[in-house]
Chimera marker file (.cmm) of the C-alpha trace (Angstrom):
<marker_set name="trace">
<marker id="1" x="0.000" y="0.000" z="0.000" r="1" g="1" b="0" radius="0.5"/>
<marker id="2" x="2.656" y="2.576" z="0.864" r="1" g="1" b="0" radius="0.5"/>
<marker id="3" x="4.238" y="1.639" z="-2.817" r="1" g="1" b="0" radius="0.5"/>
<marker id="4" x="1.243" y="2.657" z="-4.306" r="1" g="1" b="0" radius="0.5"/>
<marker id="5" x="0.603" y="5.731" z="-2.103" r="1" g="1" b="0" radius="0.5"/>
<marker id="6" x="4.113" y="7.033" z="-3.037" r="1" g="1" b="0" radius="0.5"/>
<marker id="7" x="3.350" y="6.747" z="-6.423" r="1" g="1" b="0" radius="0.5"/>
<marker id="8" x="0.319" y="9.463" z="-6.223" r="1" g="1" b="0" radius="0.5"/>
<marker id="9" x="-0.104" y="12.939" z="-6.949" r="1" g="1" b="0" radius="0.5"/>
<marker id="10" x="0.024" y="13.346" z="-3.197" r="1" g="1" b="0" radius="0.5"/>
<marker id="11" x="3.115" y="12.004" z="-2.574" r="1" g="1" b="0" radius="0.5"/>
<marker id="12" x="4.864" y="13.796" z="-4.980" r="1" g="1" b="0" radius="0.5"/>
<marker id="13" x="3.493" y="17.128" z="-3.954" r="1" g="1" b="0" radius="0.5"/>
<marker id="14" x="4.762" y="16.926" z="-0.273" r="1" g="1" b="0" radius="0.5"/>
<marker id="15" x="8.189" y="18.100" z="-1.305" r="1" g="1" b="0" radius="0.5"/>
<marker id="16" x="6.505" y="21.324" z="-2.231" r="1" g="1" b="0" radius="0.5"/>
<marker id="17" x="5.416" y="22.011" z="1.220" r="1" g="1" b="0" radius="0.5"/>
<marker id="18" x="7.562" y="24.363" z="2.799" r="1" g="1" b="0" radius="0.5"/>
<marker id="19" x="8.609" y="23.381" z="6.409" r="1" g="1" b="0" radius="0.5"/>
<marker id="20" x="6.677" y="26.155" z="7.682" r="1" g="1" b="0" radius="0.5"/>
<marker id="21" x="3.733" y="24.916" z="6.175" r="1" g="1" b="0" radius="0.5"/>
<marker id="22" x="3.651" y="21.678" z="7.001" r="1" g="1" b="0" radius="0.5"/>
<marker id="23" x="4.418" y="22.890" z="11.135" r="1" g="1" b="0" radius="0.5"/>
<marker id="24" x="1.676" y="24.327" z="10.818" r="1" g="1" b="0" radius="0.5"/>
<marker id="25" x="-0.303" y="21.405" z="8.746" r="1" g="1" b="0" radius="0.5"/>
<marker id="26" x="1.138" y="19.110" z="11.510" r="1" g="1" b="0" radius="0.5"/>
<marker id="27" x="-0.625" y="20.820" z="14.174" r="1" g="1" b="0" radius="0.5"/>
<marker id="28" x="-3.991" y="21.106" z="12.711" r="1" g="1" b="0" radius="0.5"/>
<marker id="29" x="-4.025" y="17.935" z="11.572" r="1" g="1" b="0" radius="0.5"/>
<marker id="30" x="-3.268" y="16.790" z="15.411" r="1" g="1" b="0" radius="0.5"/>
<marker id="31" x="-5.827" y="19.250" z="16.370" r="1" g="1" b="0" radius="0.5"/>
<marker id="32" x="-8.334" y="17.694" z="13.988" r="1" g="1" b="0" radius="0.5"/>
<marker id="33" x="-7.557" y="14.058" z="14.998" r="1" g="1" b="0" radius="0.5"/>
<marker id="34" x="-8.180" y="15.205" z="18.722" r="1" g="1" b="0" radius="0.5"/>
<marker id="35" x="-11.480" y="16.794" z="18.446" r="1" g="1" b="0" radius="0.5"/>
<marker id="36" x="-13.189" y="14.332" z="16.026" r="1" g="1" b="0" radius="0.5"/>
<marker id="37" x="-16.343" y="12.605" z="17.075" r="1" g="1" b="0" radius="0.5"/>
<marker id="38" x="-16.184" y="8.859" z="17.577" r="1" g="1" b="0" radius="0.5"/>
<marker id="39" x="-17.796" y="7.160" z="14.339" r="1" g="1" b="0" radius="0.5"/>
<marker id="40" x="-17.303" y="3.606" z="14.641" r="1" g="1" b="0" radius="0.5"/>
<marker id="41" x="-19.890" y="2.207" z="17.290" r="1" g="1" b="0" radius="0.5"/>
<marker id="42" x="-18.339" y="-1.559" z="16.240" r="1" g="1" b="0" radius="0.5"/>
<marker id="43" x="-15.627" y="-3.147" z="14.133" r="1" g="1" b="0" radius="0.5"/>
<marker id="44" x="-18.030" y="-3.286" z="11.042" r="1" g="1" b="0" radius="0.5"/>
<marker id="45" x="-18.094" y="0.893" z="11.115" r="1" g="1" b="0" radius="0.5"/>
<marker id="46" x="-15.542" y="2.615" z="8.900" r="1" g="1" b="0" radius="0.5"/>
<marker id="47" x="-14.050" y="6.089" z="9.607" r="1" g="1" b="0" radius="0.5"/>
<marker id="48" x="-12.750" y="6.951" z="6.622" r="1" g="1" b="0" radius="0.5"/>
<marker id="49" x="-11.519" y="10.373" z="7.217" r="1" g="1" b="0" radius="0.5"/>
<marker id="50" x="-10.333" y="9.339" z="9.990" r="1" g="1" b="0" radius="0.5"/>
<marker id="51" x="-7.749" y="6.825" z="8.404" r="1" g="1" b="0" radius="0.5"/>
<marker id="52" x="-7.095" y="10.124" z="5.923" r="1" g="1" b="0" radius="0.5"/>
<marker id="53" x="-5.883" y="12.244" z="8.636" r="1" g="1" b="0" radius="0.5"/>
<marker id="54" x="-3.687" y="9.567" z="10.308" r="1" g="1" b="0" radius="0.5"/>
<marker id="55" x="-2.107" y="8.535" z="6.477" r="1" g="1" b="0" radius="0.5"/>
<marker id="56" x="-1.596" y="12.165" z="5.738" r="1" g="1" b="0" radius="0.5"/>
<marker id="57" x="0.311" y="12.979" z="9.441" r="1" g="1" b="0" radius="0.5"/>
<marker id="58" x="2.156" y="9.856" z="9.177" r="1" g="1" b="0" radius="0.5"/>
<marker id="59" x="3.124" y="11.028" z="5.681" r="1" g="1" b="0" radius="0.5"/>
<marker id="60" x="4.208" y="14.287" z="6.313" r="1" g="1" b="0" radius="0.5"/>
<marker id="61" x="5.953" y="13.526" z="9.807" r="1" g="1" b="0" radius="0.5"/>
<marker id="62" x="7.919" y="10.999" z="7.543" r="1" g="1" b="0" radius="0.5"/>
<marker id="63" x="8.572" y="13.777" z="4.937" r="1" g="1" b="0" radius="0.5"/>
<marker id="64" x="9.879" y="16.043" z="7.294" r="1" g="1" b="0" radius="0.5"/>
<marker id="65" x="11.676" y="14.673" z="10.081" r="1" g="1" b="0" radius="0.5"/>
<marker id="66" x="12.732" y="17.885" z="11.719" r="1" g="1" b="0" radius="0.5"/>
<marker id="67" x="8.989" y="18.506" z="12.359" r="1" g="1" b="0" radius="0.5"/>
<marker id="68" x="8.584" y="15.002" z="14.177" r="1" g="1" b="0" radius="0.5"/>
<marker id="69" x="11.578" y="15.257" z="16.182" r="1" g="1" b="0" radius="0.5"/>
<marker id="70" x="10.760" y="18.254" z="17.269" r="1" g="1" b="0" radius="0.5"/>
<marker id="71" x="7.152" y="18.476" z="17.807" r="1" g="1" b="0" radius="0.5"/>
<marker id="72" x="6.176" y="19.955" z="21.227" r="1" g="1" b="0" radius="0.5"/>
<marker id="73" x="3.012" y="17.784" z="21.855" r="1" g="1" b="0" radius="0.5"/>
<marker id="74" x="4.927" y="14.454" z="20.284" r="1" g="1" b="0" radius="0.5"/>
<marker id="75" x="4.332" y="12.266" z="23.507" r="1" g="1" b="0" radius="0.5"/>
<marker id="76" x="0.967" y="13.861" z="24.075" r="1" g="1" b="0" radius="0.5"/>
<marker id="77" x="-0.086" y="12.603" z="20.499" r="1" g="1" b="0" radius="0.5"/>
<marker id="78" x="1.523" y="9.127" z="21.735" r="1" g="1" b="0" radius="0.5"/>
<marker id="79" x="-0.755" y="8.714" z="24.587" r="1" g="1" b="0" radius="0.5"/>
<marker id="80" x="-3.580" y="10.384" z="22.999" r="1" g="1" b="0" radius="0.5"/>
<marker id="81" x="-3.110" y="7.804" z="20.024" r="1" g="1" b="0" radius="0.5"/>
<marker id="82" x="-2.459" y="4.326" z="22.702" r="1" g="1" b="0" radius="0.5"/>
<marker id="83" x="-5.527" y="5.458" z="25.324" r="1" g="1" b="0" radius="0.5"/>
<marker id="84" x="-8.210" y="7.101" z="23.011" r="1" g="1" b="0" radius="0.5"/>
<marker id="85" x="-7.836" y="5.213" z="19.328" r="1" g="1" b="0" radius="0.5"/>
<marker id="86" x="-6.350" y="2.298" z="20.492" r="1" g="1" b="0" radius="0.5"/>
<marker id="87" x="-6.804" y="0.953" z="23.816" r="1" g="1" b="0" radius="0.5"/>
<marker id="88" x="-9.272" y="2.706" z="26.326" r="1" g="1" b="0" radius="0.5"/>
<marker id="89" x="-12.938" y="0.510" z="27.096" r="1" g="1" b="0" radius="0.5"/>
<marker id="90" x="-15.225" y="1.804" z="28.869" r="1" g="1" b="0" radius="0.5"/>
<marker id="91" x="-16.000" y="-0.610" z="31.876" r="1" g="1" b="0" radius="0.5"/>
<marker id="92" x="-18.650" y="0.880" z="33.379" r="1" g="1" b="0" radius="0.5"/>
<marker id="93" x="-21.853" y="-0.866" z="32.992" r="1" g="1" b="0" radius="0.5"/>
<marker id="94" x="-24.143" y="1.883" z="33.288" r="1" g="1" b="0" radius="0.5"/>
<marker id="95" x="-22.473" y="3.963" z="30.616" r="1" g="1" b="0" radius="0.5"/>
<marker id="96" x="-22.189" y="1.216" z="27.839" r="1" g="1" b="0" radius="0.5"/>
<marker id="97" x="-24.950" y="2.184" z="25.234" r="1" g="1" b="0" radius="0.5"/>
<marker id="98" x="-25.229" y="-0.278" z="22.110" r="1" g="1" b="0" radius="0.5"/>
<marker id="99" x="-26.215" y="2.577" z="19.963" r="1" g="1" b="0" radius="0.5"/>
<marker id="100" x="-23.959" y="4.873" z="21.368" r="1" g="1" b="0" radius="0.5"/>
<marker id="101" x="-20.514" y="5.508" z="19.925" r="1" g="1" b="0" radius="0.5"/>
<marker id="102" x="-18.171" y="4.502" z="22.942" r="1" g="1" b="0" radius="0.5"/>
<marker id="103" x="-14.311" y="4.373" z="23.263" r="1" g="1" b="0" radius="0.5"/>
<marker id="104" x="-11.946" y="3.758" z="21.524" r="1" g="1" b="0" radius="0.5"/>
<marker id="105" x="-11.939" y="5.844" z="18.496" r="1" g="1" b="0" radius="0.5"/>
<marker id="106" x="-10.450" y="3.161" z="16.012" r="1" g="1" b="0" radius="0.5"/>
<marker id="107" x="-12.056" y="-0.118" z="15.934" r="1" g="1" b="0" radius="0.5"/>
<marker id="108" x="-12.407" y="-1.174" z="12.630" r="1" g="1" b="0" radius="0.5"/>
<marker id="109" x="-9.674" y="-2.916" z="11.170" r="1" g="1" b="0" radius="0.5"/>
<marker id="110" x="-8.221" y="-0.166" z="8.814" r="1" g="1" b="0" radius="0.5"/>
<marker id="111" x="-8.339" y="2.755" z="11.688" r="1" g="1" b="0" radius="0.5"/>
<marker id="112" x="-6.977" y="0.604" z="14.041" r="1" g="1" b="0" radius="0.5"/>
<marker id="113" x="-4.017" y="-0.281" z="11.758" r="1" g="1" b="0" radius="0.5"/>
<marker id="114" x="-3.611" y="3.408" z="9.904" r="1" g="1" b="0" radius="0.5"/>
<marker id="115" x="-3.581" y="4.507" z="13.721" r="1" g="1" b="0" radius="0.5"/>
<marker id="116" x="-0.603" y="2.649" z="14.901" r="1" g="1" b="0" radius="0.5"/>
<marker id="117" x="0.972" y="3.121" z="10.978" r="1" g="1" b="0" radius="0.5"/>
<marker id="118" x="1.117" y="6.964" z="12.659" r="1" g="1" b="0" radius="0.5"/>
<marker id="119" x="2.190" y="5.275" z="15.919" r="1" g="1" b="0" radius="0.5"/>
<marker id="120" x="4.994" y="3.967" z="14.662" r="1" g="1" b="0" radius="0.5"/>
<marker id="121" x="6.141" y="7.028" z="12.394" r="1" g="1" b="0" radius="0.5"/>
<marker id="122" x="5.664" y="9.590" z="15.701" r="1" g="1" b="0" radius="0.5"/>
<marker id="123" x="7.382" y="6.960" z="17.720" r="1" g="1" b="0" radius="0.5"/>
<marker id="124" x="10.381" y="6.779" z="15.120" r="1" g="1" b="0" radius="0.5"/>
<marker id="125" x="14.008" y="8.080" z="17.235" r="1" g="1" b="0" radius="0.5"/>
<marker id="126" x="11.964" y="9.277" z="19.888" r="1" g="1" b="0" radius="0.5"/>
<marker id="127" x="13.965" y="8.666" z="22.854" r="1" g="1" b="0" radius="0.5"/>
<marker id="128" x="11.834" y="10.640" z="25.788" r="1" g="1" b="0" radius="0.5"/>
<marker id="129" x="8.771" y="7.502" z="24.861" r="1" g="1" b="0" radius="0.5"/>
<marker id="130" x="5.592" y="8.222" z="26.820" r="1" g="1" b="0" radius="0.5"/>
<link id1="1" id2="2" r="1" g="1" b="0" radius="0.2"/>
<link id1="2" id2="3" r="1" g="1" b="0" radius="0.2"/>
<link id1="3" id2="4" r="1" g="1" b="0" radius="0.2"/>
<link id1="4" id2="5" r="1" g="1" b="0" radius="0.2"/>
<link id1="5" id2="6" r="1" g="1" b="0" radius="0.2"/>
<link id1="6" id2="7" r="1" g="1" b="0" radius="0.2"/>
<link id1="7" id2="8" r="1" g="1" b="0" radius="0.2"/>
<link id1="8" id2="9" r="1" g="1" b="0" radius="0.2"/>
<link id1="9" id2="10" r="1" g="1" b="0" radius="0.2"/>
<link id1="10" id2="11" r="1" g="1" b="0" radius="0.2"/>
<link id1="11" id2="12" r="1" g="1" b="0" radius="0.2"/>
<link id1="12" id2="13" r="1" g="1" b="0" radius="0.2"/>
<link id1="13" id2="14" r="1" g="1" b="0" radius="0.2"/>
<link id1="14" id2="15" r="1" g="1" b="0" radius="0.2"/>
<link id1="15" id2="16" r="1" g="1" b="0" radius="0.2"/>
<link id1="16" id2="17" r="1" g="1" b="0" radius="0.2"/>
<link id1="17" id2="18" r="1" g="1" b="0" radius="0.2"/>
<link id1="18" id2="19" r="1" g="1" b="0" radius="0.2"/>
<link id1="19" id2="20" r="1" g="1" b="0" radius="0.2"/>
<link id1="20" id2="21" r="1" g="1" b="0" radius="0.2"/>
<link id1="21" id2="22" r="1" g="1" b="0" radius="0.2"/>
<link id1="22" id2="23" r="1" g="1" b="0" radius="0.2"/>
<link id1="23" id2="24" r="1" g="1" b="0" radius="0.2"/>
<link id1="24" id2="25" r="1" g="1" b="0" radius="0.2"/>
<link id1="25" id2="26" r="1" g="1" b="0" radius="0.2"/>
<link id1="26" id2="27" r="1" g="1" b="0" radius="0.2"/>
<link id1="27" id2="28" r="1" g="1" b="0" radius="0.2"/>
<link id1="28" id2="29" r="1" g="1" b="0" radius="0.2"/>
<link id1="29" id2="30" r="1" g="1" b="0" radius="0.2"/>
<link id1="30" id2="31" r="1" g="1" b="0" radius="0.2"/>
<link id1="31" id2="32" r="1" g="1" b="0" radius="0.2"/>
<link id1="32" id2="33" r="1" g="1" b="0" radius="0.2"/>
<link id1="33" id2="34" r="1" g="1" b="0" radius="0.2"/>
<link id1="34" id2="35" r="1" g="1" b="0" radius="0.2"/>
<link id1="35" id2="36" r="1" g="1" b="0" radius="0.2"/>
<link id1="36" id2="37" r="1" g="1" b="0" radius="0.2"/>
<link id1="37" id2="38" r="1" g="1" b="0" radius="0.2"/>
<link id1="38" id2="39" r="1" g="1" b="0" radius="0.2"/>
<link id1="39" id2="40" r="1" g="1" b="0" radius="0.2"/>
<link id1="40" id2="41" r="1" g="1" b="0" radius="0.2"/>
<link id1="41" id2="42" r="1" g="1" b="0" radius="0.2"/>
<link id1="42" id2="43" r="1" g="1" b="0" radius="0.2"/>
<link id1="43" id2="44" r="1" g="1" b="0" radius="0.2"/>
<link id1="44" id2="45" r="1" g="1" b="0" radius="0.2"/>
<link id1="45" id2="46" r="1" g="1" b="0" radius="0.2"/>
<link id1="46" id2="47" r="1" g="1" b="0" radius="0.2"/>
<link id1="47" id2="48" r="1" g="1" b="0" radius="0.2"/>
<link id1="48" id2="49" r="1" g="1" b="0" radius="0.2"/>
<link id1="49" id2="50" r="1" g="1" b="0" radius="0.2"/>
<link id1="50" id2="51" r="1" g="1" b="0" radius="0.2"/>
<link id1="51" id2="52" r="1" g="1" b="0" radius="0.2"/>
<link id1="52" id2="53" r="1" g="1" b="0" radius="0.2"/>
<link id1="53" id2="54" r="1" g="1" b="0" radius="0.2"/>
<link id1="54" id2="55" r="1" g="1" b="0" radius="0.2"/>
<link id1="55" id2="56" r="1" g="1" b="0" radius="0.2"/>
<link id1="56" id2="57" r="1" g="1" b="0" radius="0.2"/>
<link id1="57" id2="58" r="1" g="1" b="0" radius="0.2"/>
<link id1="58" id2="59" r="1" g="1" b="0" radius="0.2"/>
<link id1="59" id2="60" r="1" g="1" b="0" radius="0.2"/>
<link id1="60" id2="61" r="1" g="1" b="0" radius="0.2"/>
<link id1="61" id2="62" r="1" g="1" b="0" radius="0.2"/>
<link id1="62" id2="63" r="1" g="1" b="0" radius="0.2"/>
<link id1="63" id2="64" r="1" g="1" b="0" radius="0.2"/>
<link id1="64" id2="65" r="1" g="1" b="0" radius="0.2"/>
<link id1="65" id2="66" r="1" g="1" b="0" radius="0.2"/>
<link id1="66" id2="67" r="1" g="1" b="0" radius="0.2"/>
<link id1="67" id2="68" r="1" g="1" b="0" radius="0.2"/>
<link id1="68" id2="69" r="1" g="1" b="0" radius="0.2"/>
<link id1="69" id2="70" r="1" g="1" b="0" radius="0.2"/>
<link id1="70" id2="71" r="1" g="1" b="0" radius="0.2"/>
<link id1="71" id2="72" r="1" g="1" b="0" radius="0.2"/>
<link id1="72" id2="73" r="1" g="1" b="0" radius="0.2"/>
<link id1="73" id2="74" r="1" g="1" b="0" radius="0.2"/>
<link id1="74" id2="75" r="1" g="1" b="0" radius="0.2"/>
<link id1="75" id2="76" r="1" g="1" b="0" radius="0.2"/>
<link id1="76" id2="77" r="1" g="1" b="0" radius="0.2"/>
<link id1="77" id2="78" r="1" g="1" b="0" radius="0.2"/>
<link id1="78" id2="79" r="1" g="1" b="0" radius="0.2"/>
<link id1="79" id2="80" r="1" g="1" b="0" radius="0.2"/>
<link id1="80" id2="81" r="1" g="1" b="0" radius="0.2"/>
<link id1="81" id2="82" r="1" g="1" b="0" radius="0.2"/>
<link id1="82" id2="83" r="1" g="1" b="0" radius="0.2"/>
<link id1="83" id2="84" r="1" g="1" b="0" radius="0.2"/>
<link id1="84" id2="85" r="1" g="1" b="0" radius="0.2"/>
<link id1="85" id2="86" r="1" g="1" b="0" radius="0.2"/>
<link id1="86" id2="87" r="1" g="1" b="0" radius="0.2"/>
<link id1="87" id2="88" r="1" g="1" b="0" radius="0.2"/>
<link id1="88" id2="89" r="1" g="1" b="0" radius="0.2"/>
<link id1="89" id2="90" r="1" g="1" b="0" radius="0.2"/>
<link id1="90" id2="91" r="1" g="1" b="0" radius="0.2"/>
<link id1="91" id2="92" r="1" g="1" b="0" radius="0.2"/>
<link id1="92" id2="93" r="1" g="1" b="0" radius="0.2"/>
<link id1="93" id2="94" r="1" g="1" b="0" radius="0.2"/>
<link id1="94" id2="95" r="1" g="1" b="0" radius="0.2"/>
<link id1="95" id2="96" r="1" g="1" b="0" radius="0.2"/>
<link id1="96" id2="97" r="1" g="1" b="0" radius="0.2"/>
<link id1="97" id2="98" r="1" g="1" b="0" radius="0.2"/>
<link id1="98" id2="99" r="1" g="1" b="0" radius="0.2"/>
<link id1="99" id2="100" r="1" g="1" b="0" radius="0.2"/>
<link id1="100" id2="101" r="1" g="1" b="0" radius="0.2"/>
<link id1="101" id2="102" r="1" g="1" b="0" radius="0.2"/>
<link id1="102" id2="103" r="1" g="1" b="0" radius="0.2"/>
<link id1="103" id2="104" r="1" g="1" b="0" radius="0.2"/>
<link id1="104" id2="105" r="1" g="1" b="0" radius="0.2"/>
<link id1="105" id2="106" r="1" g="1" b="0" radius="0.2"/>
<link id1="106" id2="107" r="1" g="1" b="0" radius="0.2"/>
<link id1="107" id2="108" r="1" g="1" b="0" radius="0.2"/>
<link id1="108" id2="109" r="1" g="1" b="0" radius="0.2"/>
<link id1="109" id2="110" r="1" g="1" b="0" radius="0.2"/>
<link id1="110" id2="111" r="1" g="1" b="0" radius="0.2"/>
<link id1="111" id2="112" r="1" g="1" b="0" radius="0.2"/>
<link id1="112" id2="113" r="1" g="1" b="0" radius="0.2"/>
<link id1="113" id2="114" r="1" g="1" b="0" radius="0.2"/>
<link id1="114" id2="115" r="1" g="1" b="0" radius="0.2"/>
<link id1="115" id2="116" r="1" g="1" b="0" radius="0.2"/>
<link id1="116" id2="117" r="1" g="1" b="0" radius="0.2"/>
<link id1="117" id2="118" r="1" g="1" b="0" radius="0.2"/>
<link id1="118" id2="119" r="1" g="1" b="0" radius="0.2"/>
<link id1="119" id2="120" r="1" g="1" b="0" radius="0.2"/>
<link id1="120" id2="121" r="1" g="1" b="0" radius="0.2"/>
<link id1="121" id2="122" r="1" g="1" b="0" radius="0.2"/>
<link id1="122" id2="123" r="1" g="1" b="0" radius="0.2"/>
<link id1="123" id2="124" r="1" g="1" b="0" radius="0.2"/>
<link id1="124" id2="125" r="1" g="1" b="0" radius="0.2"/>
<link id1="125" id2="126" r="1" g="1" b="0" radius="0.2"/>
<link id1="126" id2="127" r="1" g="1" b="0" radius="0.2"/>
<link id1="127" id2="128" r="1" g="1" b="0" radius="0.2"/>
<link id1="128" id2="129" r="1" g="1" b="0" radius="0.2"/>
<link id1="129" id2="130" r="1" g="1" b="0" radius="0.2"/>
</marker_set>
């Protein structure tokens, strides 16, 4: 998949960011990522713009390095990405709702591995960890 990926208009544009640019990309797409409403209520539920901002972060984070290394909220992100996408259940009987879209954010197959895709990248030389 990443073969193909790099072989799209998108990928080849990224070199024409300017590292100012994509600081500030970096952040909103963090920002975005954050405040998005859970969507997938089970594993059969698809967030697909979800799995677009995680590609494009991991994408540019890999593009510019600098940016990663040096991003400010870089083991915020991590935990944000482990607790809330990944890992967190609610255990809590009385606030379980079938219908109602409950932690974590990524459980459908794709998010959840486009999620730790961006894991991985943000984790890359990071030697402070969580």
């Amino acid at each position: 998949m990443n073969k193909v990926f790099m072989n799209t208009e998108v990928y080849q544009e990224l070199p024409k960011i300017s590292p100012d640019l994509a600081r500030n990309q970096v952040t909103q797409i963090v920002a975005m990522i954050r405040e998005r409403e859970i969507m997938e209520i089970s594993a059969r539920d698809e967030d697909i713009p979800l799995q677009g901002l995680f590609t494009f972060l991991k994408n540019m984070l890999a593009k510019f390095p600098d940016i990663r290394e040096s991003f400010a909220e870089k083991n915020s992100l991590l935990q944000f990405l482990i607790h809330d996408c990944l890992f967190h259940k609610e255990t809590r009987g009385q606030m379980i709702q079938k219908a109602k879209a409950m932690p974590p954010k990524c459980k459908h197959p794709t998010s959840r591995e486009k999620c730790l895709e961006l894991l991985g990248e943000v984790c890359t030389d990071n030697s402070e960890g969580v």
